[in-house]
Backbone as a ProteinNet text record, in pm:
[ID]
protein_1_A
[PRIMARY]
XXXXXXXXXXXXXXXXXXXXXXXXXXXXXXXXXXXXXXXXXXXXXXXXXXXXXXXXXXXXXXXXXXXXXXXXXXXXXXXXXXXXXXXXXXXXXXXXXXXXXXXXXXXXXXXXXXXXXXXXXXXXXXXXXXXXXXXXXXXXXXXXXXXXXXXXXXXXXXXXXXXXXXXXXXXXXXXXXXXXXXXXXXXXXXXXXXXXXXXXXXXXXXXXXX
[TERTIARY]
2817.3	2755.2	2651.7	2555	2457.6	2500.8	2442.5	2469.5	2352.5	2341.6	2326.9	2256	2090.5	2053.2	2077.7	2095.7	2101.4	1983	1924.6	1833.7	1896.6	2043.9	2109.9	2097.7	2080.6	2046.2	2165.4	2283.5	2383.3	2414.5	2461.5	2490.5	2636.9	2610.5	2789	2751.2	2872.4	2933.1	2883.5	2810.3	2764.7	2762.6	2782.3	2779.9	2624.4	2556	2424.7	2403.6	2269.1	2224.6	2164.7	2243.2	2189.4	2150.9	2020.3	1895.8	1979.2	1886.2	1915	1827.3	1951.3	1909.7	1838.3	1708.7	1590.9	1617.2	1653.7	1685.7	1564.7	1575.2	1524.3	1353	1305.4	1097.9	1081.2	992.4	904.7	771.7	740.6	605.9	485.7	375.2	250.1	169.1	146.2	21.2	-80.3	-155.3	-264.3	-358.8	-369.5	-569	-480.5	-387	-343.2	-315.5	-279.6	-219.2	-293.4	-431.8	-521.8	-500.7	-407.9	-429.4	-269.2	-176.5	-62.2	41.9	142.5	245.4	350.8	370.7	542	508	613.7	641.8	756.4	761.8	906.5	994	906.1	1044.4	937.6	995.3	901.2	892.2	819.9	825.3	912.6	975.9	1085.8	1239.4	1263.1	1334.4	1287.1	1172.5	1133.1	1183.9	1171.6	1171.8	1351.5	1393.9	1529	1594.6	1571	1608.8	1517.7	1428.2	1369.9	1447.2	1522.2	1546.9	1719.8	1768.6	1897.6	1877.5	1793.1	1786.6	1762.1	1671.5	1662.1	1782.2	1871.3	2029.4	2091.5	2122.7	2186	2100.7	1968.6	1877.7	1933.5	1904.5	1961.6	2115.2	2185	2343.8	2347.4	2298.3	2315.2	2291.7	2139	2082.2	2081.9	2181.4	2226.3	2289.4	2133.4	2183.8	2099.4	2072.6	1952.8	1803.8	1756.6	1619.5	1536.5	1494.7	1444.6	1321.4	1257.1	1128.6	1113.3	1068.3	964.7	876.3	857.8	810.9	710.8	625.5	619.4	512.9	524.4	412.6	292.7	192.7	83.5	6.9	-18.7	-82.2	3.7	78.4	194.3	261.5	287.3	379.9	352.6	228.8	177.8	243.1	238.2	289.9	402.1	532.9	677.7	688.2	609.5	682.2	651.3	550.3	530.9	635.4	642.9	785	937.3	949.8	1034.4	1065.6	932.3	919.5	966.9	934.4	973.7	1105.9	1161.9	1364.4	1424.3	1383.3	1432.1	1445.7	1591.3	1595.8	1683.7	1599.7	1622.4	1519.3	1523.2	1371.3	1324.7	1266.4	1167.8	1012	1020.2	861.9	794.4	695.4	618	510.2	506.4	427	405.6	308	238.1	226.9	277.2	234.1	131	30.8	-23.3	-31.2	-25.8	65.5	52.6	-89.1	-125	-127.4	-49.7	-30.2	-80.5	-152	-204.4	-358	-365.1	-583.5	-618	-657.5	-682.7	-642.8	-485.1	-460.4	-289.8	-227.3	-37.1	33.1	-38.3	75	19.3	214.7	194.3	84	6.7	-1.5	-26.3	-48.1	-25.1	-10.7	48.6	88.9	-94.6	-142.6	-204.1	-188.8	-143.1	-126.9	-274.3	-273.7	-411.6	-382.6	-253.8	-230.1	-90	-93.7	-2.2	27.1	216	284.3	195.2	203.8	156.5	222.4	364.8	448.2	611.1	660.9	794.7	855.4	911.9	1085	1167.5	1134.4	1292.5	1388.9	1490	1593.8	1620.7	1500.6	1521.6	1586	1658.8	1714.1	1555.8	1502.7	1407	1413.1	1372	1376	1218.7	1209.4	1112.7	1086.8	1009.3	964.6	886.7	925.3	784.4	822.5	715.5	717	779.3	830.5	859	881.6	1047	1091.3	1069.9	1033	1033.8	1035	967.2	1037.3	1110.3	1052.8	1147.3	1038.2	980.6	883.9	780	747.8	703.3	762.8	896.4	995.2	1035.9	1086.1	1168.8	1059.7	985.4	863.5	896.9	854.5	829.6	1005	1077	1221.1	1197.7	1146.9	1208	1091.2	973.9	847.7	947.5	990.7	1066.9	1174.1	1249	1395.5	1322.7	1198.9	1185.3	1110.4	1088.3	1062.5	1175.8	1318.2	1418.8	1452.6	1463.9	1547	1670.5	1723.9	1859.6	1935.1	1844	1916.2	1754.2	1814.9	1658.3	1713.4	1743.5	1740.5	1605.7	1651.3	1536.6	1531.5	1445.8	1468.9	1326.9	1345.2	1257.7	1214	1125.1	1125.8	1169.3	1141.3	1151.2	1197.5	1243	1368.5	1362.5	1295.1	1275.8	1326.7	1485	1589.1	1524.2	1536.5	1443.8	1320.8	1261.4	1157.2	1205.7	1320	1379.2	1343.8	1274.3	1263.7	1389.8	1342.2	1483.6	1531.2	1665.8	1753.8	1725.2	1679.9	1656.9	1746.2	1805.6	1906.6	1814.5	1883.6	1767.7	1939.3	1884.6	2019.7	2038.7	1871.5	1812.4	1702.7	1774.8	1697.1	1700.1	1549.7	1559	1583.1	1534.8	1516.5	1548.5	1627.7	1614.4	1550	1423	1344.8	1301.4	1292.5	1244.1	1140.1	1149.4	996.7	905.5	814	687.6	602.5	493.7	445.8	399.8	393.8	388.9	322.5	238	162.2	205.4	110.5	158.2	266.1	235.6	283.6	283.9	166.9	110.3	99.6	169.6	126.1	14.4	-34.5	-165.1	-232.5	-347.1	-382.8	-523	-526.9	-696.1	-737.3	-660.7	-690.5	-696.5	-645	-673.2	-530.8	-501	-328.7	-276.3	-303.6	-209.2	-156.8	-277.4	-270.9	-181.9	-109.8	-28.1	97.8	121.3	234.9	390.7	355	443.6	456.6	585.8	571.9	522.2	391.9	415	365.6	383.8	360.2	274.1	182.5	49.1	37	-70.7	-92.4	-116	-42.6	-66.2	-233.2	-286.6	-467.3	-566	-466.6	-588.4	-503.6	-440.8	-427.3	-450.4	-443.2	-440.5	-524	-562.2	-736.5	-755.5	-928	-952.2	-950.4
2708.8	2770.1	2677.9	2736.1	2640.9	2681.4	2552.5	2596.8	2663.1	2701.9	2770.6	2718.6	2686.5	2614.4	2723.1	2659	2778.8	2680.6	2735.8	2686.3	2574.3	2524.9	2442.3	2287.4	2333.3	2192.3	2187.1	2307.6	2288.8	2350.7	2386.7	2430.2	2453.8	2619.5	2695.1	2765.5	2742.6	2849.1	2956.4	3058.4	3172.9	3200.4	3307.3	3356.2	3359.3	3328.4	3310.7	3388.2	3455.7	3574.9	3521.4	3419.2	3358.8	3422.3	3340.5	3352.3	3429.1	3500.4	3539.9	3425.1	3406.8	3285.2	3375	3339	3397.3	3301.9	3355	3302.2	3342.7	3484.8	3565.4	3595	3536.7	3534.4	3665.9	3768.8	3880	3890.4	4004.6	3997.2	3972.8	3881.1	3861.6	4011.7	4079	4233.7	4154.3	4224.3	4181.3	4137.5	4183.6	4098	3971.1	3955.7	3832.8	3705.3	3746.6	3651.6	3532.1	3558.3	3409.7	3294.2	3359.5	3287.5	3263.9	3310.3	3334.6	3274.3	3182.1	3174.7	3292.9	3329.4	3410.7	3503.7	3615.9	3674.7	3648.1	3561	3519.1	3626.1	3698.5	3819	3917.4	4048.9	4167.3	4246.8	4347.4	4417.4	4505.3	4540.3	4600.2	4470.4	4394.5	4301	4226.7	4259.4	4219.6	4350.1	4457.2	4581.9	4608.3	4552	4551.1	4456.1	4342.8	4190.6	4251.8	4291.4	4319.7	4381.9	4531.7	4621.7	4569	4437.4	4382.9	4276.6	4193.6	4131	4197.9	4288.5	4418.4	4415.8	4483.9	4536	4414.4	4320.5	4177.7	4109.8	4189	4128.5	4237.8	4334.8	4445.6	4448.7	4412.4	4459.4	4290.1	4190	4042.9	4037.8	4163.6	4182.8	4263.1	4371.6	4518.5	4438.7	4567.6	4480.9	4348.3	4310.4	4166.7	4204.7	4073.3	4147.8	4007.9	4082	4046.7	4003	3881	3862.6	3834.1	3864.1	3865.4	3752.3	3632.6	3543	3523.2	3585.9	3567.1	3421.4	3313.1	3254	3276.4	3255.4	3343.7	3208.8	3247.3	3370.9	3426.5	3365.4	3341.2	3448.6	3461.7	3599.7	3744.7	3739.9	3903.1	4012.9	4029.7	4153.3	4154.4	4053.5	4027	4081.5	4052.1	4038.6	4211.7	4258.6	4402.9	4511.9	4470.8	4564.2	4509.7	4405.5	4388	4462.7	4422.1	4501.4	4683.3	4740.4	4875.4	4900	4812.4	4833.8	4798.4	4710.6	4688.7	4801.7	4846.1	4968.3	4929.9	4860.8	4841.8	4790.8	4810.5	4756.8	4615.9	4584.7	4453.3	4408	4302.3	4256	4148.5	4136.2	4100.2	4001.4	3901.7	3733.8	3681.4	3600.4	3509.4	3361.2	3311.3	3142.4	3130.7	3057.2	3010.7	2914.5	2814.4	2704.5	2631.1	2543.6	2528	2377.5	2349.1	2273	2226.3	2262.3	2288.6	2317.2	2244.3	2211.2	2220.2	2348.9	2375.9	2305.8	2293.4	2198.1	2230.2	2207.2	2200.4	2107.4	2021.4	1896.7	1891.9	1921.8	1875.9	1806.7	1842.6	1730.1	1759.8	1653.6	1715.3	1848.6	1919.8	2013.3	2017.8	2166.2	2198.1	2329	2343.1	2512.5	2498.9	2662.3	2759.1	2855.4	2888.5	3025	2997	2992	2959.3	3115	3161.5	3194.3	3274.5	3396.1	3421.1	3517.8	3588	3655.1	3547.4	3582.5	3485.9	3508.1	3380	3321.6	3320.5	3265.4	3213.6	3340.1	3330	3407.1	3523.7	3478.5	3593.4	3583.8	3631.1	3602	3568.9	3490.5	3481.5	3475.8	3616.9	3565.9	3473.6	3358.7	3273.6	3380.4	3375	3422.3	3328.1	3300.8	3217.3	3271.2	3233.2	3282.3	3214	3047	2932.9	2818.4	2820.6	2676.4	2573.9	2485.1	2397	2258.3	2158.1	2062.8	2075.4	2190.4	2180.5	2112.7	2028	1986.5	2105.7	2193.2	2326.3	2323.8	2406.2	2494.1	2416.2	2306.1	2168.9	2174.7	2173.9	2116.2	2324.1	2378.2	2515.2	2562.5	2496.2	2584.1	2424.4	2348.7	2243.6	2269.5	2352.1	2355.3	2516.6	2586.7	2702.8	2695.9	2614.1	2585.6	2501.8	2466.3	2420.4	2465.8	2604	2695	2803	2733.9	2818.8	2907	2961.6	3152	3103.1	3223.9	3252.6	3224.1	3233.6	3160.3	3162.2	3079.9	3133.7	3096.1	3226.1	3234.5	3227	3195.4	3207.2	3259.8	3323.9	3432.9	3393.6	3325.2	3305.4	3349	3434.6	3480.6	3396.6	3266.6	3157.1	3094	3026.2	2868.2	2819.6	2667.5	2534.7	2438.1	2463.9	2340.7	2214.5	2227.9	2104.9	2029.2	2094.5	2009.9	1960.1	1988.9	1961	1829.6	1795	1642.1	1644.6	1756.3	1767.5	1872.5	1853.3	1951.8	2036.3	2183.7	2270.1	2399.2	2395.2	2560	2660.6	2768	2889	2977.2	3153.7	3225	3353.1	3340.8	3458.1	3403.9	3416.7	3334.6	3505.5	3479.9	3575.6	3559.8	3450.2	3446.3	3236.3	3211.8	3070.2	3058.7	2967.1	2931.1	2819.9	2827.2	2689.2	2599.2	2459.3	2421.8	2422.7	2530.6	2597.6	2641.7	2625	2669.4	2821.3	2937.8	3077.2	3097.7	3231.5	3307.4	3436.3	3525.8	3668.3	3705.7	3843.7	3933.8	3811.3	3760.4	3681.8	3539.4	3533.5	3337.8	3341.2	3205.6	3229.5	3078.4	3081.7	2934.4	2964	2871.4	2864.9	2991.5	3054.4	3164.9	3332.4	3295.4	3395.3	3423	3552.2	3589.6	3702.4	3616.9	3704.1	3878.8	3922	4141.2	4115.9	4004.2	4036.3	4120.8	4252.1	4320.6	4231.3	4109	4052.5	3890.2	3840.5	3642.3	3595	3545	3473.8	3360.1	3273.1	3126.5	3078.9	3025	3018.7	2921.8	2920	2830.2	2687.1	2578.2	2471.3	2396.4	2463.5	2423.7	2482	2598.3	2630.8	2555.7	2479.5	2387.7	2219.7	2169.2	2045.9	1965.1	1864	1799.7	1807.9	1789.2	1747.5	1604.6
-1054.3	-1170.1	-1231.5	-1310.7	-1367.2	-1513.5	-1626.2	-1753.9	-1764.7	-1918.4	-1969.5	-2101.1	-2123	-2248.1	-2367.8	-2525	-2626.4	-2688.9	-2852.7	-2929.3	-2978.4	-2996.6	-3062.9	-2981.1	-2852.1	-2775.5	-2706.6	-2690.6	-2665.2	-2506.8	-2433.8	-2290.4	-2312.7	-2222.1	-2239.8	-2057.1	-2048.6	-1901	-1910.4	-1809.6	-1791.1	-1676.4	-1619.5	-1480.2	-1418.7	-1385.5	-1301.8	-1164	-1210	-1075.4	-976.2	-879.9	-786.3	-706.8	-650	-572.6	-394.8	-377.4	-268.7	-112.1	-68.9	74.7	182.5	189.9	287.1	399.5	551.7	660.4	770.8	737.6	848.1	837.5	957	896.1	989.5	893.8	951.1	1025.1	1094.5	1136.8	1000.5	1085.3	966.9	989.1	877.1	932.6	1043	1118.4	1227	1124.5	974.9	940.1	838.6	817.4	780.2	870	991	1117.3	1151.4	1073.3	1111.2	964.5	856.1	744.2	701.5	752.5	729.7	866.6	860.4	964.8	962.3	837.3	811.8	729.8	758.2	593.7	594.9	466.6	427.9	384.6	238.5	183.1	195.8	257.5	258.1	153.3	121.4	28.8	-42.9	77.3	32	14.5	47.3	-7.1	-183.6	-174.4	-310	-417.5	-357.5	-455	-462.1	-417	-392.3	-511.2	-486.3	-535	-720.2	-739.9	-844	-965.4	-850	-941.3	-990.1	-907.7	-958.1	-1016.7	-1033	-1201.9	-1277.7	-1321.3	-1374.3	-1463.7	-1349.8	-1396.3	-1489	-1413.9	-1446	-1602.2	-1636.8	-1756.2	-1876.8	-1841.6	-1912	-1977.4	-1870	-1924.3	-1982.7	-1988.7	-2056.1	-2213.9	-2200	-2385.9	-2424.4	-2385.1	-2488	-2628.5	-2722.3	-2896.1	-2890.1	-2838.1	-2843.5	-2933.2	-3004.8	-3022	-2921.1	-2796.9	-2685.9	-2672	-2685.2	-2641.9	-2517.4	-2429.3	-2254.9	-2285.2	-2225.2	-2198.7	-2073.5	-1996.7	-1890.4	-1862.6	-1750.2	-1753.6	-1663.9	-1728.7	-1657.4	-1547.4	-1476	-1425.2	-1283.6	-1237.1	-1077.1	-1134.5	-1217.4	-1273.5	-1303.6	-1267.5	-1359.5	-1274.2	-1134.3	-1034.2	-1009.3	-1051.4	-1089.1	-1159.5	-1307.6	-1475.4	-1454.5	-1412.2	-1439.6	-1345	-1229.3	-1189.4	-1250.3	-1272.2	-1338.7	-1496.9	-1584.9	-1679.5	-1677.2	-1567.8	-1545.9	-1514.6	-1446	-1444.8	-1557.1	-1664.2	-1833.1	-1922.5	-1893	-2007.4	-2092.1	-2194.9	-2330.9	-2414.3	-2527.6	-2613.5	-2608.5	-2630.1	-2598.1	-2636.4	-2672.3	-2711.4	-2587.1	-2585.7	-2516.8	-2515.2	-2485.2	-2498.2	-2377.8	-2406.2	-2262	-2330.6	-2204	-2239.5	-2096.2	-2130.6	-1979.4	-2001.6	-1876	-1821.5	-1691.6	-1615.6	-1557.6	-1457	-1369.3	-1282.2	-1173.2	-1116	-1007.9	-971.7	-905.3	-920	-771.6	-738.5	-584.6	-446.5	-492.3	-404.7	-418.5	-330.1	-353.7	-392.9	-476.7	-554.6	-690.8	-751.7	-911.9	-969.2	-1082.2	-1179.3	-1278.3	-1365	-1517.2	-1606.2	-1673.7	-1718.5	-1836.2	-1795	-1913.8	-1948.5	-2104.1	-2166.1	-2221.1	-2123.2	-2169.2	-2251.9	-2288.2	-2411.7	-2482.3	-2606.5	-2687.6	-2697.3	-2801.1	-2802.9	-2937.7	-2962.3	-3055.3	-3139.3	-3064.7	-3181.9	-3186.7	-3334	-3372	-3267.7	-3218.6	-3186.3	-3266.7	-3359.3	-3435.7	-3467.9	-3392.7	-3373.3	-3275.7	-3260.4	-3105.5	-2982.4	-2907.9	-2780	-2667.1	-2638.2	-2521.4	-2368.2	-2301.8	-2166.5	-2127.1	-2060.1	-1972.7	-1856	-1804	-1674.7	-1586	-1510.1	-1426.3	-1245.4	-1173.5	-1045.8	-966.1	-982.2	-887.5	-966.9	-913.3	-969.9	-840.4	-838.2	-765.1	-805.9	-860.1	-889.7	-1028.5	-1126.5	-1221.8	-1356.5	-1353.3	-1464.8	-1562.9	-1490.2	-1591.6	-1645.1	-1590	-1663.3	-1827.7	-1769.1	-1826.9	-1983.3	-1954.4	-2042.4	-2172.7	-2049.9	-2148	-2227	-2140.5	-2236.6	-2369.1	-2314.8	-2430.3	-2613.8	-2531.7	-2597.1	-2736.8	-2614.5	-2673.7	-2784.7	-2709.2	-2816.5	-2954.5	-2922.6	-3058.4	-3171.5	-3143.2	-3253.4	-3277.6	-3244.4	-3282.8	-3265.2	-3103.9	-3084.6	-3101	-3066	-3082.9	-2945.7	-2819.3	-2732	-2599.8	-2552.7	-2491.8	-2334.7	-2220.3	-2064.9	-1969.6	-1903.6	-1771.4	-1631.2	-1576.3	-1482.2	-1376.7	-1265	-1163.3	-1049	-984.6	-925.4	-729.3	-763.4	-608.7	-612.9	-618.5	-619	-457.7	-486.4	-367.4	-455.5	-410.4	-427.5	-434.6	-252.3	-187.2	-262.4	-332.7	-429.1	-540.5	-624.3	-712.7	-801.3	-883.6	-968.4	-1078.1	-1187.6	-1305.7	-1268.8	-1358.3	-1327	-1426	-1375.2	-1484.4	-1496.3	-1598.1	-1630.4	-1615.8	-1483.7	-1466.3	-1427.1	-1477.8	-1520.7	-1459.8	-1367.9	-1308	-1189.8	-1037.4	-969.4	-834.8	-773.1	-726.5	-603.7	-504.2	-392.8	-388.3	-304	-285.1	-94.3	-151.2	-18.1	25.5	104.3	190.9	137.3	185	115.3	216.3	154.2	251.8	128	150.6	63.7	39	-41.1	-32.2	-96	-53	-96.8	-169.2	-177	-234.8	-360.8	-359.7	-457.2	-600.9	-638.8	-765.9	-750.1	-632.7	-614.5	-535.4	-564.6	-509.2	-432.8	-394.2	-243	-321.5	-433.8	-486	-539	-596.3	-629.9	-600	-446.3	-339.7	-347.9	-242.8	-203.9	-306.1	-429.9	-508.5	-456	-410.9	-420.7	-315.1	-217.5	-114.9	-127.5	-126.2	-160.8	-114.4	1.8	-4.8	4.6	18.3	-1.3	117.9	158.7	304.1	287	413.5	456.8	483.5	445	426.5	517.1	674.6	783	696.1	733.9	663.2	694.5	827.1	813.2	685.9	624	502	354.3	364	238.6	316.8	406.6	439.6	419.8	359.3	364	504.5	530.1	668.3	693.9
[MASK]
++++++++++++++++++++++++++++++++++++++++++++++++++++++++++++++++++++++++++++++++++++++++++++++++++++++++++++++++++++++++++++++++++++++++++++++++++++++++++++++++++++++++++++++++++++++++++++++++++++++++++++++++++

């Protein structure tokens, strides 16, 4: 089990919607096959895995007053089918939150969009597309708890153990994967990928220096 952060600074036992273990690699479509090794999760494994955090988000904040967190921009084609299986009321916020400089290694954290409706006392779900070493996240729940909700969870669409730096409480994990780097359905290689209806493996010659 993983804990569980609250606004108090405190950690309690909770049952956690662990990530589903991706083993099995799919065919690449024929006009991707020159830019792509794999499809890791297909589309319909995504629409699957979607509509059960969904469930698992829903039955956690019946009676909650719910703020949606999503971080932009790796998140927009998640947070929005996700957004459509949430049947219960809810408000809606963006943090953007930027790591990554045309290239696949960390560095310095810069926020491009601050928070612009109240926390304090609200139950908050986080959203982001990919935990991997954990330093975003770490940074944004600690940035969160300190304008005071009422408890504040987190719900990821990728989890790479294997990259791991801190240990970060996440309560909603969708998929646990390899360390490879991925494309599609909102992640993106310089900007490109995102419209991929699904996750694939991006040939390591179009990120490598020469």
């Amino acid at each position: 089990m993983t804990t569980r952060a609250t606004s108090e600074g405190t950690a309690s036992r909770a049952p956690v919607e662990a990530g589903r273990r991706i083993v099995r690699r799919n065919v690449v479509p024929a006009q991707w096959r020159s830019e792509l090794k794999s499809v890791l999760i297909t589309e319909a494994q995504i629409r699957r895995r979607v509509a059960e955090l969904a469930r698992a988000i829903t039955r956690d904040h019946v009676g909650a007053d719910l703020l949606v967190v999503p971080v932009l921009t790796g998140t927009i084609v998640f947070m929005a089918d996700l957004l459509r299986h949430l049947h219960l009321p809810l408000r809606l916020d963006f943090v953007g939150v930027s790591s990554y400089r045309e290239g696949t290694e960390s560095r310095q954290l810069t926020f491009t969009k601050e928070l612009r409706l109240e926390v304090a006392g609200s139950d908050v779900l986080l959203v982001d597309d990919i935990l991997d070493t954990g330093n975003t996240l770490a940074e944004l729940q600690a940035r969160l708890g300190r304008l005071k909700p009422r408890r504040v969870r987190t719900c990821v669409l990728l989890n790479k153990p294997d990259r791991r730096e801190r240990d970060v409480p996440v309560d909603y994990v969708g998929f646990d994967i390899p360390n490879e780097f991925v494309v599609g359905y909102g992640l993106d290689y310089a900007e490109r990928y995102r419209n991929l209806p699904f996750v694939g493996v991006l040939h390591p010659d179009r990120y490598a220096p020469a």
